[in-house]
ZABAMAR-21405 format. One record per atom (N, C-alpha, C, O): residue in three letters; x, y, z. Coordinates in steps of 0.2 Angstrom, whole numbers, padded with zeros to 4 digits, always signed. Layout:
N
ALAXYZ ...
This chain:
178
UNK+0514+1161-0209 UNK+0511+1160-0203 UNK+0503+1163-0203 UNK+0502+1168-0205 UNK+0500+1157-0202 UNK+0492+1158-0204 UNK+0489+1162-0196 UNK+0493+1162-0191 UNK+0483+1166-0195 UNK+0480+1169-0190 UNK+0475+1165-0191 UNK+0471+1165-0196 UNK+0473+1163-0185 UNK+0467+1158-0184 UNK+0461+1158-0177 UNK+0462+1157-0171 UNK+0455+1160-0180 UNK+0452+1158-0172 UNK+0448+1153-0172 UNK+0445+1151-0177 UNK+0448+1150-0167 UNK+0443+1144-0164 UNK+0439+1146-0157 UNK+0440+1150-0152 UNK+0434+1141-0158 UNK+0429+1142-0155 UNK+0429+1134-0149 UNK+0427+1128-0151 UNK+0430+1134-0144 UNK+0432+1129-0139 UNK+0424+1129-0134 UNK+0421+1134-0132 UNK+0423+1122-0133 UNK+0417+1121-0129 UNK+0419+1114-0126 UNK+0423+1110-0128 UNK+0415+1114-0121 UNK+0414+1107-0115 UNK+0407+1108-0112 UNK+0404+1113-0110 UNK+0406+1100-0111 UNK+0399+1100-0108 UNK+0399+1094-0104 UNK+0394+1093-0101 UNK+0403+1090-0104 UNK+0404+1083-0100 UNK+0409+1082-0096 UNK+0413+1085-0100 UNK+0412+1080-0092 UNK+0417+1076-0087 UNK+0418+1086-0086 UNK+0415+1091-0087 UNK+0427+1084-0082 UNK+0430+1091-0081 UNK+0430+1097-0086 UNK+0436+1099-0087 UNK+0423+1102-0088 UNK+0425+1106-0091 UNK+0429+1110-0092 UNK+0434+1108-0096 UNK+0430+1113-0089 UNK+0439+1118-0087 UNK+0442+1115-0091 UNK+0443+1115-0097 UNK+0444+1109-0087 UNK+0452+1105-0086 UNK+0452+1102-0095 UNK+0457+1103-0099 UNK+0444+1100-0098 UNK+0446+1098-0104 UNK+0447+1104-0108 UNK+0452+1103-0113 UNK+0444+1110-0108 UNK+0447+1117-0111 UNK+0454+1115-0110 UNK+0457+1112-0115 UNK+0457+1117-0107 UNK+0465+1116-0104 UNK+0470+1112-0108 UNK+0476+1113-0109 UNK+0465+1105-0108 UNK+0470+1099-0111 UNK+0469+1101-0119 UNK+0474+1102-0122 UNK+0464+1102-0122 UNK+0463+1103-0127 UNK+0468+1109-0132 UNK+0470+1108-0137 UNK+0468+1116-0125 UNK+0474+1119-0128 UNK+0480+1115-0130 UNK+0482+1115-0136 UNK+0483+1111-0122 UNK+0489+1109-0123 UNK+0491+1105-0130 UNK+0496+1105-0133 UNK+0484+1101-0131 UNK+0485+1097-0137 UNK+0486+1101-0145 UNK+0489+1100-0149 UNK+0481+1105-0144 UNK+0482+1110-0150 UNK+0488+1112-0152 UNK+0490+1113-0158 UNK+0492+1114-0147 UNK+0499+1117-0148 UNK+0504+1110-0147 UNK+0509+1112-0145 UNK+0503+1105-0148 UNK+0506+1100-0150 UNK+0506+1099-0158 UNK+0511+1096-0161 UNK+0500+1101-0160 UNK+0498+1099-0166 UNK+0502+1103-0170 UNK+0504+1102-0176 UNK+0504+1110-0166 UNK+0506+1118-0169 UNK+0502+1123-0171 UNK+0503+1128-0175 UNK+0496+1122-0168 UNK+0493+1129-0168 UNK+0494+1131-0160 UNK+0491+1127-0156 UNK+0497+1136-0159 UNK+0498+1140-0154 UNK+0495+1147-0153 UNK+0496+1152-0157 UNK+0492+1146-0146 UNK+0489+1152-0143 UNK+0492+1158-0142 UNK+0497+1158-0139 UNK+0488+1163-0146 UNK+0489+1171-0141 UNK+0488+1174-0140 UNK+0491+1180-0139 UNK+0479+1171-0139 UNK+0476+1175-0135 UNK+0470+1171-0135 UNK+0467+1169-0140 UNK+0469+1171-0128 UNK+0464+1165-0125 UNK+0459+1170-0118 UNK+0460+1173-0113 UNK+0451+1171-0124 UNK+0447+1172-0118 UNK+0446+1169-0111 UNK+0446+1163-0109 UNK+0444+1175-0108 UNK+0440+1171-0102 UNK+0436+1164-0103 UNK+0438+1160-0108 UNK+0431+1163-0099 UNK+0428+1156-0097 UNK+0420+1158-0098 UNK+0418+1163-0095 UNK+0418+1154-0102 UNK+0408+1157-0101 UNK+0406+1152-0103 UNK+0407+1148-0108 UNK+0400+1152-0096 UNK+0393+1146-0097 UNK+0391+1147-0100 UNK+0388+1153-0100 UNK+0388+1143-0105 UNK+0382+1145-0110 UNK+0378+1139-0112 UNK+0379+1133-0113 UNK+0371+1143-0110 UNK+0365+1138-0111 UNK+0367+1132-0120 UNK+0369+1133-0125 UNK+0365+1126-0116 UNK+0367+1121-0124 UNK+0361+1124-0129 UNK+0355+1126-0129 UNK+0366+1123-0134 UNK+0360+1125-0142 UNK+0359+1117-0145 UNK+0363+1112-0145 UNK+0354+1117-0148 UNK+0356+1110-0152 UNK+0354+1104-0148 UNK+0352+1099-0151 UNK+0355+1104-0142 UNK+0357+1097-0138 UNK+0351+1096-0133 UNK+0348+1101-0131 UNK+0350+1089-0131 UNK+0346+1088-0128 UNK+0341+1094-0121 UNK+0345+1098-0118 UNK+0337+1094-0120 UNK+0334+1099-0114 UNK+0337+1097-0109 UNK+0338+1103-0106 UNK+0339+1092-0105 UNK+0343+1092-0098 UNK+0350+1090-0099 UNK+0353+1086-0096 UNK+0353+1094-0105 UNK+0361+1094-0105 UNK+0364+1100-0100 UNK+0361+1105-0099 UNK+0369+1097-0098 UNK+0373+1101-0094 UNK+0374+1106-0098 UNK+0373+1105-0104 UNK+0375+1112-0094 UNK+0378+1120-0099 UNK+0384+1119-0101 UNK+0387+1115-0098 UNK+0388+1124-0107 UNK+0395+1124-0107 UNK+0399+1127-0105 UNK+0397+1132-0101 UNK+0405+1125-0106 UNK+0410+1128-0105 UNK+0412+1132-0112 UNK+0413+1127-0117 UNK+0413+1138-0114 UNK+0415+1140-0119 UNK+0419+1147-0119 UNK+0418+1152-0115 UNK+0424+1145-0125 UNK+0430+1153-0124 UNK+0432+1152-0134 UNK+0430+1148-0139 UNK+0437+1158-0133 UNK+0439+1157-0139 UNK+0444+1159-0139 UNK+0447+1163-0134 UNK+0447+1158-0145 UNK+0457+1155-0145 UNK+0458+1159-0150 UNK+0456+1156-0155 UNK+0461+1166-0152 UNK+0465+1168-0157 UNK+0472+1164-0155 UNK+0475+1164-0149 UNK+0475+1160-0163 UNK+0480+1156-0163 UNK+0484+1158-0169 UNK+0482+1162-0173 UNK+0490+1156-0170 UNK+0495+1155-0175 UNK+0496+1149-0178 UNK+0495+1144-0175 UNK+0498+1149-0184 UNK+0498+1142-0189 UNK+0503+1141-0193 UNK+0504+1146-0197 UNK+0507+1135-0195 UNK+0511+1135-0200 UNK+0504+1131-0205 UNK+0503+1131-0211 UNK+0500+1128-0201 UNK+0496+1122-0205 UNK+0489+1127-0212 UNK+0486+1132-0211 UNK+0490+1122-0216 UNK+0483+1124-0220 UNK+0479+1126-0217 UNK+0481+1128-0211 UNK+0472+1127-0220 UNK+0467+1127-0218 UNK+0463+1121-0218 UNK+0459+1121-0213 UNK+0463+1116-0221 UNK+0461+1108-0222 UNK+0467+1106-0217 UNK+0464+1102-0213 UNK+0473+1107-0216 UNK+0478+1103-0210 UNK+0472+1105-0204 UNK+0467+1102-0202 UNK+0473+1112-0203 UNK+0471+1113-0197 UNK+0466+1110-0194 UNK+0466+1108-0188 UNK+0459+1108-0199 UNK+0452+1107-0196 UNK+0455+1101-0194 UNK+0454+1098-0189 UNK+0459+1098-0199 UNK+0461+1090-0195 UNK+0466+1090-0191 UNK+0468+1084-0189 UNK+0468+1094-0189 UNK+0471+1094-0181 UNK+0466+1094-0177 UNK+0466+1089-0172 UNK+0461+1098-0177 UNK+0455+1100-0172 UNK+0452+1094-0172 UNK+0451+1090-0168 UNK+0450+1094-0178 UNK+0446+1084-0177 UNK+0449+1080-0173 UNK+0446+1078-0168 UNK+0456+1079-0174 UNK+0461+1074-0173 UNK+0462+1075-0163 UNK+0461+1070-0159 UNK+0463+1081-0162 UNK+0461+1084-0153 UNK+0455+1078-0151 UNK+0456+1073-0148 UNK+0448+1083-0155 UNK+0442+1081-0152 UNK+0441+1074-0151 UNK+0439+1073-0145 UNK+0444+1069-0157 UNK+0443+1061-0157 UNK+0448+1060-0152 UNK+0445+1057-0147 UNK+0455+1062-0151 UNK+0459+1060-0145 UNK+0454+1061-0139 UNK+0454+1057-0134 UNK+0451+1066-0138 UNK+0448+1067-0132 UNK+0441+1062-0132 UNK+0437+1064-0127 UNK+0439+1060-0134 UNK+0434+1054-0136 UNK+0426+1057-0138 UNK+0421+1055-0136 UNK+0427+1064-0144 UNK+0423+1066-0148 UNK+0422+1060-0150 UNK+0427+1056-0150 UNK+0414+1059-0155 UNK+0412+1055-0161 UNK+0409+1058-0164 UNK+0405+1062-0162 UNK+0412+1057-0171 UNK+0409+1060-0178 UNK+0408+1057-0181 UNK+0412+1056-0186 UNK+0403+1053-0180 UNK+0398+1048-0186 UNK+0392+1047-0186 UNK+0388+1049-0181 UNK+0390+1045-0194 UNK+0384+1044-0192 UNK+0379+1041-0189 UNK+0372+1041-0190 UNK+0382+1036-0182 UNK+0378+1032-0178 UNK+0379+1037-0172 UNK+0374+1036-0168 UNK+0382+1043-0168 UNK+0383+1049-0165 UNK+0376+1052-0164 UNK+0373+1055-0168 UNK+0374+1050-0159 UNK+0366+1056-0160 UNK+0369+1063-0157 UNK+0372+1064-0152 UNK+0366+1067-0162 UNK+0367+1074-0164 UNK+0367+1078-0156 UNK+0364+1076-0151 UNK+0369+1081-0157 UNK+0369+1084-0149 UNK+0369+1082-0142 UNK+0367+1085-0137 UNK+0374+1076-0143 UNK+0375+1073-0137 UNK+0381+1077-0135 UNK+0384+1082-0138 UNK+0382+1074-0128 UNK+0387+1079-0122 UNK+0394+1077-0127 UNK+0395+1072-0131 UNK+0397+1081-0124 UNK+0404+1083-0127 UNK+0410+1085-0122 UNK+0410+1090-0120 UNK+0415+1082-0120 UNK+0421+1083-0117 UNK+0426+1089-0121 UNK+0431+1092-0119 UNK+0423+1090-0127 UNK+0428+1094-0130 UNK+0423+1096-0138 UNK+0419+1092-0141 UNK+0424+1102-0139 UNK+0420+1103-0146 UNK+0424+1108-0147 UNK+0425+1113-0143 UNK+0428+1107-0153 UNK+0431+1113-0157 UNK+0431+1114-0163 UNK+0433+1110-0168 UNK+0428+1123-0164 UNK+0426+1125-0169 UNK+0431+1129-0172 UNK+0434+1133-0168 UNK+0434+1130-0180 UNK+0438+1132-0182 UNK+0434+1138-0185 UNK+0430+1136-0189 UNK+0436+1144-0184 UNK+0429+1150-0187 UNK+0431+1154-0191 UNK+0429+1158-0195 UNK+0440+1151-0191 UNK+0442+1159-0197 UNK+0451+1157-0198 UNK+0456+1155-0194 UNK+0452+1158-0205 UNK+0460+1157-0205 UNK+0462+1161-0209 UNK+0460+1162-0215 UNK+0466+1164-0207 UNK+0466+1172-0209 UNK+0461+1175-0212 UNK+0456+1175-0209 UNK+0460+1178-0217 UNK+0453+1181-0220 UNK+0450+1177-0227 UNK+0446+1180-0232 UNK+0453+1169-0226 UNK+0451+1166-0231 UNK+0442+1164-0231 UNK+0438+1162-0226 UNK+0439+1164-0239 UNK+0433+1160-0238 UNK+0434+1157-0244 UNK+0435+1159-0249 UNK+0432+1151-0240 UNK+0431+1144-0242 UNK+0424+1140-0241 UNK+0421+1139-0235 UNK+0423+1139-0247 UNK+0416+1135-0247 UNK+0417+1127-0249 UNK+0419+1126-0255 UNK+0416+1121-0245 UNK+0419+1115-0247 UNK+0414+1110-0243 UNK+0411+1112-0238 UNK+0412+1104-0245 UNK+0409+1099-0243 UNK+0412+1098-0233 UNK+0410+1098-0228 UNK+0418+1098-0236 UNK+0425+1097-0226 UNK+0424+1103-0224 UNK+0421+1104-0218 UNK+0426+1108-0228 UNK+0426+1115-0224 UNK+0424+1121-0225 UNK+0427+1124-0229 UNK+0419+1125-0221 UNK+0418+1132-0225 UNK+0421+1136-0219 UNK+0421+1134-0213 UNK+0424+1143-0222 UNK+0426+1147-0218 UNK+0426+1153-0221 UNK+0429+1154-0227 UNK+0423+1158-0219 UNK+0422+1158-0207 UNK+0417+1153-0211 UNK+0414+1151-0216 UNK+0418+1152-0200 UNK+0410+1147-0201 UNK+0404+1149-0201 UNK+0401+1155-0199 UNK+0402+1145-0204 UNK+0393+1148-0207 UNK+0390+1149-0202 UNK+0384+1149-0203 UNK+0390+1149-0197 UNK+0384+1149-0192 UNK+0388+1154-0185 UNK+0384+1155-0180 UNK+0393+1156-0187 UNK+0396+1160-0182 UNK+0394+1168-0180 UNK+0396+1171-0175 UNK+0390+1169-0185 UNK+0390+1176-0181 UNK+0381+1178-0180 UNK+0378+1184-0180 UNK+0379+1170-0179 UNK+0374+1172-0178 UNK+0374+1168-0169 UNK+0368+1169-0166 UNK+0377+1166-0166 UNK+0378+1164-0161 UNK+0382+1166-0156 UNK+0388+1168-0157 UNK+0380+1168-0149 UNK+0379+1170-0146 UNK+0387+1169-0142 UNK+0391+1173-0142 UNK+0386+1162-0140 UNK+0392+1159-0138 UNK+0397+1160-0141 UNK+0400+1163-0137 UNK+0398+1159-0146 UNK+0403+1163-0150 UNK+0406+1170-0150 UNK+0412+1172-0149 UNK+0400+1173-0153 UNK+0402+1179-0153 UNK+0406+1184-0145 UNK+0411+1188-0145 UNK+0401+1182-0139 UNK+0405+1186-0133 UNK+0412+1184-0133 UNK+0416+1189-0135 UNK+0415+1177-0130 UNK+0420+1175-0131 UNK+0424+1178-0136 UNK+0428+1182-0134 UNK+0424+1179-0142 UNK+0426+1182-0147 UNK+0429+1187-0148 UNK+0435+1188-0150 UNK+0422+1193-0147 UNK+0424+1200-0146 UNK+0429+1203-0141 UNK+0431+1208-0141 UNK+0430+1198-0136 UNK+0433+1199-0130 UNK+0442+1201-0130 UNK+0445+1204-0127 UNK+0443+1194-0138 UNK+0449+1193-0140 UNK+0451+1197-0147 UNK+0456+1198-0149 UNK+0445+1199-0150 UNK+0447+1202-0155 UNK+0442+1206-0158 UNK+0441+1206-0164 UNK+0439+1211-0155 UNK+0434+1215-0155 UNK+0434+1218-0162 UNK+0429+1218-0165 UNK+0440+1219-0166 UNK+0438+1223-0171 UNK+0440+1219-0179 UNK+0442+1221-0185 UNK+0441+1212-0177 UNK+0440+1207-0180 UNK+0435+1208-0187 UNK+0430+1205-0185 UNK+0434+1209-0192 UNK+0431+1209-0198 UNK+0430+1203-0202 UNK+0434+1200-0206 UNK+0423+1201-0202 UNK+0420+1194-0206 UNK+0421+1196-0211 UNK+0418+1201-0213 UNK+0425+1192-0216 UNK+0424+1195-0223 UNK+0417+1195-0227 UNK+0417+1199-0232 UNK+0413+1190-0226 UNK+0407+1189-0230 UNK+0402+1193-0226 UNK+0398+1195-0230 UNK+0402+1195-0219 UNK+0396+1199-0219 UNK+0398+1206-0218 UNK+0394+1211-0218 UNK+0407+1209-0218 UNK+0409+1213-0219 UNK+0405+1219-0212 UNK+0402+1224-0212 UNK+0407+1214-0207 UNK+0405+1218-0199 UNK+0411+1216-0195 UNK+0416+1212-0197 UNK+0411+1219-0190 UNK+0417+1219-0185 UNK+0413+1213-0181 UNK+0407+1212-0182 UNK+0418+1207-0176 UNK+0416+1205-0171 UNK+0410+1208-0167 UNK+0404+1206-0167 UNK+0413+1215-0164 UNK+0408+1218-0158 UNK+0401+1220-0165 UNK+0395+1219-0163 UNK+0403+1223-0170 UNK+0397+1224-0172 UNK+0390+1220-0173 UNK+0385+1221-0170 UNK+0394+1214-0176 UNK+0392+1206-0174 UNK+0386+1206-0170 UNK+0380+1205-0171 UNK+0391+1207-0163 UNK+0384+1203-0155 UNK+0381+1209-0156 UNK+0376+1208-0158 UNK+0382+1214-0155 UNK+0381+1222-0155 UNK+0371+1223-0159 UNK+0366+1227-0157 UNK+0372+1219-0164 UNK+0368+1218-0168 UNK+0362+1209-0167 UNK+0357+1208-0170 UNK+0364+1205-0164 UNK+0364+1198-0162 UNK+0357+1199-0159 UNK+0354+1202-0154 UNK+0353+1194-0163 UNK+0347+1193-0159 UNK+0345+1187-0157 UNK+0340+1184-0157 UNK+0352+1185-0156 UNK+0351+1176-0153 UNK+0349+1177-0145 UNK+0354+1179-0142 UNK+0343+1174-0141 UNK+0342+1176-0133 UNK+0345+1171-0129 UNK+0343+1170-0123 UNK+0350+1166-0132 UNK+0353+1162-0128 UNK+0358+1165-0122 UNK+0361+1170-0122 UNK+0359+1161-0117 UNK+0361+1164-0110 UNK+0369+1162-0113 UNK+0371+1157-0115 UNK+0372+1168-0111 UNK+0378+1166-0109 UNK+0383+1173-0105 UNK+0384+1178-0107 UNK+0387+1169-0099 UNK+0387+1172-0095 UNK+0394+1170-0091 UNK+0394+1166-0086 UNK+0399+1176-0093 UNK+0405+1175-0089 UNK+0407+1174-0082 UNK+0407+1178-0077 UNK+0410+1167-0083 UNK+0411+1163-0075 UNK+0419+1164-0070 UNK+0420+1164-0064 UNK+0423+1164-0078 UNK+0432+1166-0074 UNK+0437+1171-0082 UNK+0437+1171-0088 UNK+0439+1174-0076 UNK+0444+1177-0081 UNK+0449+1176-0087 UNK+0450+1179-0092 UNK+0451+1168-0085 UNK+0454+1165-0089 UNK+0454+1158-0086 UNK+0450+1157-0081 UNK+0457+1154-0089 UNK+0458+1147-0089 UNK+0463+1145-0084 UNK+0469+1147-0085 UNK+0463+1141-0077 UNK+0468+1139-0075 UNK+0474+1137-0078 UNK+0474+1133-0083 UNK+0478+1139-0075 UNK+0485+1134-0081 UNK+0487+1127-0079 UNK+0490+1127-0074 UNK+0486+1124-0081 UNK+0490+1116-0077 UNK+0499+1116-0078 UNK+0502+1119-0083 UNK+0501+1112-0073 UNK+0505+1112-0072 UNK+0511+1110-0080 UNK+0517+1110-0081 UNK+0504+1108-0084 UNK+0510+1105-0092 UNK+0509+1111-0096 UNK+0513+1112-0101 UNK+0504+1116-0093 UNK+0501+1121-0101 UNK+0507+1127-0100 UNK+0509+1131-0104 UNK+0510+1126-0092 UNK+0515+1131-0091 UNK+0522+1129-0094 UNK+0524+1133-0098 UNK+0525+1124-0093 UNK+0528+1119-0094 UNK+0529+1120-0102 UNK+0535+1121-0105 UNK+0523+1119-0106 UNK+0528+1119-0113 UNK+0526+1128-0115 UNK+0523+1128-0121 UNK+0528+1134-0112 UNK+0530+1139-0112 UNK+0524+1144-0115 UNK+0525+1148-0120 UNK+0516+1142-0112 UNK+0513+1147-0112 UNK+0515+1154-0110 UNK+0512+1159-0111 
């Protein structure tokens, strides 16, 4: 059983609600949550100037799957929820669902498909608050700092700014025994 964190964002249609379905579908796939940040708006990086803000949290999970399984669960979520990953895709378009796979257990991996942690994770803002929230003393293996040291240290000035304590549940997220 692998330990995994992911990184969840929405900026299109019902964000909450796609956080939420997103969960439900991930634990279909068999990565199971246990422990699910609050809720935080965060200014868009990357994306157009009059994109909606996100929705972003982050997900310590459980796995029987790889690490190559797992991103392609998270793919396979994102596409179900009508992500596109191609190259006719313009870069930074709004998003019903974005999910970042940032850590499986303390493996690195450097790969064309996958690198882990992800390469761009502890320099981002978004990421990191959600993060520390769930796993504060969390250890990157390549920069060899804690989560909180992390933001602690973090000189990214993008806004982000907790909105709800947790995620509402829906009526199915209860249902299959969160």
């Amino acid at each position: 059983m692998a330990a995994i964190m992911l990184s969840l964002g929405a900026n299109e249609g019902q964000r909450e609600r796609n956080l939420g379905e997103a969960l439900r579908r991930l634990r279909q796939k068999g990565i199971d949550p246990l422990r699910v940040s609050g809720i935080y708006e965060t200014e868009p990086v990357g994306t157009a100037a009059d994109s909606r803000w996100f929705l972003n949290m982050a997900v310590l999970a459980s796995t029987d799957l790889e690490p190559a399984e797992t991103l392609a669960a998270c793919l396979q979520v994102e596409s179900d929820m009508g992500r596109r990953r191609d190259a006719r895709s313009p870069k930074g378009e709004p998003r019903a669902i974005d999910i970042d796979l940032l850590a499986w257990n303390d493996a690195v991996i450097v790969g064309a498909e996958l690198t882990l942690p992800h390469p761009r994770m502890h320099a981002r803002r978004f990421v990191l608050e959600p993060l520390v929230e769930i796993a504060p003393g969390w250890m990157h293996p390549i920069e060899k700092r804690t989560a909180s040291e992390m933001l602690a240290t973090l000189e990214d000035p993008a806004v982000v700014r907790r909105v709800r304590d947790r995620i509402e549940e829906t009526v199915e997220w209860k249902l299959e025994g969160r």
